[in-house]
Residue frames as a rotation matrix with the C-alpha (Angstrom) as fourth column:
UNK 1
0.572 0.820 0.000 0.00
0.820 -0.572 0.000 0.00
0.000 0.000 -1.000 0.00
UNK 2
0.635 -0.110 -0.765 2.37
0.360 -0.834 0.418 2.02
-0.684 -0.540 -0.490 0.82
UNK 3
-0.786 -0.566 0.249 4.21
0.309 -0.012 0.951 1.82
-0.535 0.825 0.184 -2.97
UNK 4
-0.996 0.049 0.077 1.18
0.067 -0.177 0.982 1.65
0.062 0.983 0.173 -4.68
UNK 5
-0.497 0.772 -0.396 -1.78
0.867 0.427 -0.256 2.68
-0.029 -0.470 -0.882 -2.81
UNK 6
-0.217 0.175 0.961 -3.43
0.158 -0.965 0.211 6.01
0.963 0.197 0.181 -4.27
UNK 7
0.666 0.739 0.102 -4.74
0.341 -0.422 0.840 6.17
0.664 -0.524 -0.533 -0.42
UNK 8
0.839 -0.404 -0.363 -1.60
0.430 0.086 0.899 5.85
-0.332 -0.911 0.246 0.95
UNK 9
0.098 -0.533 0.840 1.67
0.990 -0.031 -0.135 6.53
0.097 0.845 0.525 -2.20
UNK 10
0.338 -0.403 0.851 1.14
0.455 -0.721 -0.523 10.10
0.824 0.564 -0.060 -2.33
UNK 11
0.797 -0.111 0.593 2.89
-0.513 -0.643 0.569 10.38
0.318 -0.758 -0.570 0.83
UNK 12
0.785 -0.583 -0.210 5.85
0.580 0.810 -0.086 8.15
0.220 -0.054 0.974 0.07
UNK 13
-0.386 -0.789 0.479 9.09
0.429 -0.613 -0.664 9.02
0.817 -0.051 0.574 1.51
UNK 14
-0.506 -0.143 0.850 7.63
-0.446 -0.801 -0.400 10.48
0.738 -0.581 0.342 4.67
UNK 15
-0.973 -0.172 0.155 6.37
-0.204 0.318 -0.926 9.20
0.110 -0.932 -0.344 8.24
UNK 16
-0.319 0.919 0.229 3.11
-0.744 -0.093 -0.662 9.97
-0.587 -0.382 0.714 7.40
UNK 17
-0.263 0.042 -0.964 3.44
-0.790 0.565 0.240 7.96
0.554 0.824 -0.116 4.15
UNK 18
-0.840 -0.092 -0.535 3.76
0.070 0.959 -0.274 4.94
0.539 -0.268 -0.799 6.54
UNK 19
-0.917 0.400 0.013 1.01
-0.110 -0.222 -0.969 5.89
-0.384 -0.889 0.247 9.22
UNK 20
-0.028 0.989 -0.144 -1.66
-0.838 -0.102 -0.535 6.23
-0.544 0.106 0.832 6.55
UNK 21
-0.434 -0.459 -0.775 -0.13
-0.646 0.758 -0.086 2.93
0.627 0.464 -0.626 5.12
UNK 22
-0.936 -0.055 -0.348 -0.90
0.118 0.882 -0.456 0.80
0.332 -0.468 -0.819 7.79
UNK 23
-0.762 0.642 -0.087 -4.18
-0.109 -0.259 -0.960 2.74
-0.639 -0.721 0.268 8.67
UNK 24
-0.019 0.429 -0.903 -5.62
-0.983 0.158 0.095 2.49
0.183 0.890 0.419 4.87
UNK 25
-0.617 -0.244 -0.749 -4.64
-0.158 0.970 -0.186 -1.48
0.771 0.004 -0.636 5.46
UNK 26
-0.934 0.358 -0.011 -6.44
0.217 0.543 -0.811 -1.87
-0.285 -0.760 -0.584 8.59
UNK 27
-0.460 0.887 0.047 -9.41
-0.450 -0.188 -0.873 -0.43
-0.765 -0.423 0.485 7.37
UNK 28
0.372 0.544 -0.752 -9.72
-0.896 0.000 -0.443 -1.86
-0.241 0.839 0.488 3.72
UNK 29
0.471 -0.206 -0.858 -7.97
-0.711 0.487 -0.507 -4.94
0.523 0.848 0.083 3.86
UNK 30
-0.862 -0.482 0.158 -7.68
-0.490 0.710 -0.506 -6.79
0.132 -0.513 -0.848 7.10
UNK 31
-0.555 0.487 -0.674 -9.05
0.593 0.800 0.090 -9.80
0.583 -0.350 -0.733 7.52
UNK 32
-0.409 0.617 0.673 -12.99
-0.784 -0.614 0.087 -9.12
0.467 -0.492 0.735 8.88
UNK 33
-0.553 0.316 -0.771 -14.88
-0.025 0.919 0.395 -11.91
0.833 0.238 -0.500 11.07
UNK 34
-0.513 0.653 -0.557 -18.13
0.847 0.277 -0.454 -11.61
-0.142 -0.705 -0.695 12.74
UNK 35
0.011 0.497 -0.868 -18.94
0.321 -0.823 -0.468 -8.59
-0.947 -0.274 -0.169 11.75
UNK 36
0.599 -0.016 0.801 -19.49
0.799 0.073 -0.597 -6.93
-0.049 0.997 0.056 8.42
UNK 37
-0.146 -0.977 -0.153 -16.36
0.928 -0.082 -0.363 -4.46
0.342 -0.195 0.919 7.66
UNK 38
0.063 0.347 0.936 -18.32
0.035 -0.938 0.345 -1.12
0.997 0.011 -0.071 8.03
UNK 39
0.916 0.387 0.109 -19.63
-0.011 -0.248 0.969 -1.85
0.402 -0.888 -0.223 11.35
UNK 40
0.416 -0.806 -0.422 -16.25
0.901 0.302 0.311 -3.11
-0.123 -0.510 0.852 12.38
UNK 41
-0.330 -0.632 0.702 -14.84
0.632 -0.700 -0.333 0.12
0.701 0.334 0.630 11.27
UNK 42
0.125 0.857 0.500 -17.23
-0.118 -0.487 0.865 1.90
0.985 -0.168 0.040 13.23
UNK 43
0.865 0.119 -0.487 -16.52
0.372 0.497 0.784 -0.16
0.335 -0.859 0.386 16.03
UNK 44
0.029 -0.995 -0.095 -12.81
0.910 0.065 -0.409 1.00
0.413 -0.074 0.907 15.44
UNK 45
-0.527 -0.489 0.695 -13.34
0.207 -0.867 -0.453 4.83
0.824 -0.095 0.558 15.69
UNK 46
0.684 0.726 0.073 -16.07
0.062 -0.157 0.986 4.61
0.727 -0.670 -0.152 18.21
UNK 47
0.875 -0.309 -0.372 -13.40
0.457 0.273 0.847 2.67
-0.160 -0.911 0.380 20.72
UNK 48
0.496 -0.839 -0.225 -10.32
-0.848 -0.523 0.081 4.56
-0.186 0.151 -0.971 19.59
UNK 49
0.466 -0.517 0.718 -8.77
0.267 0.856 0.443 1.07
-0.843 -0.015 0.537 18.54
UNK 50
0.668 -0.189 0.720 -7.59
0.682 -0.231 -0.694 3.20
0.298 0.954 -0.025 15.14
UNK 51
0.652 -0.435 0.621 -6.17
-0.430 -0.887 -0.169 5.89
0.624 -0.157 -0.765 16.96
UNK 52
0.684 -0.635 0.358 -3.96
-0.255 0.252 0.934 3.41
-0.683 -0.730 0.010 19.10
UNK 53
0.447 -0.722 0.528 -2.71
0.767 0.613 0.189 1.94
-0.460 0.320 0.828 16.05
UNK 54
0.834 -0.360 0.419 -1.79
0.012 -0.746 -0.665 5.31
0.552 0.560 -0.618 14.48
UNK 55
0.549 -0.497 0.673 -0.11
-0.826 -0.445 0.346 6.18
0.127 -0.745 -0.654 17.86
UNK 56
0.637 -0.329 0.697 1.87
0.157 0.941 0.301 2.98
-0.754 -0.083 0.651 17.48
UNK 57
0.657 -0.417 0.629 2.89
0.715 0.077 -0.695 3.26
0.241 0.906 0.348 14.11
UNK 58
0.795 -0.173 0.581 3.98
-0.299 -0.946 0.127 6.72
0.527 -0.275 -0.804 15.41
UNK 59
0.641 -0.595 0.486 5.83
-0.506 0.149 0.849 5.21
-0.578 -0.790 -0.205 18.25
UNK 60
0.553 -0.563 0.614 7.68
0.682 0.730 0.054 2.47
-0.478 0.389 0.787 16.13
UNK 61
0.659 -0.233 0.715 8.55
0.549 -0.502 -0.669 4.94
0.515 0.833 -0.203 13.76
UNK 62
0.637 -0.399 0.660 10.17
-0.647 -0.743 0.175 7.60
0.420 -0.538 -0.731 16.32
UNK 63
0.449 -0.670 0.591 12.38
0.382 0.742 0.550 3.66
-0.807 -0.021 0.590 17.64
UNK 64
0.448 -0.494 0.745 13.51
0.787 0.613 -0.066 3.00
-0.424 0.616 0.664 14.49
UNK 65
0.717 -0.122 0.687 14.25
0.356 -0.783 -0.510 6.74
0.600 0.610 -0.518 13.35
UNK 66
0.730 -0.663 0.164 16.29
-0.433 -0.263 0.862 7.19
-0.528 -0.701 -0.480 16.83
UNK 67
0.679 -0.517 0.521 18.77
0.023 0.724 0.689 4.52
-0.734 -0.456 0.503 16.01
């Protein structure tokens, strides 16, 4: 996604590139079960369970840039 994902590509080359990489991926293309994917989205922003993984991605990113 993050090569060739129009949601995610035109921010290659930059931290955010990766952040909306992995957030475009969780919402259009992980694996759904029990639920159809809307609601599950829904479910994501309702509980903040999107906004940890941003803030992950964030964190990893700010590791691996230290070093």
């Amino acid at each position: 996604m993050y090569w060739h994902d129009v949601r995610a590509s035109t921010w290659q080359g930059t931290a955010f590139g990766v952040v909306r990489a992995v957030n475009t991926w969780a919402h259009h293309k992980q694996s759904v079960k029990g639920a159809p994917r809307a609601g599950r989205n829904q479910e994501g922003a309702i509980s903040g369970r999107f906004d940890k993984l941003d803030a992950s991605v964030v964190s990893t990113l700010e590791k691996v840039l230290a070093s």
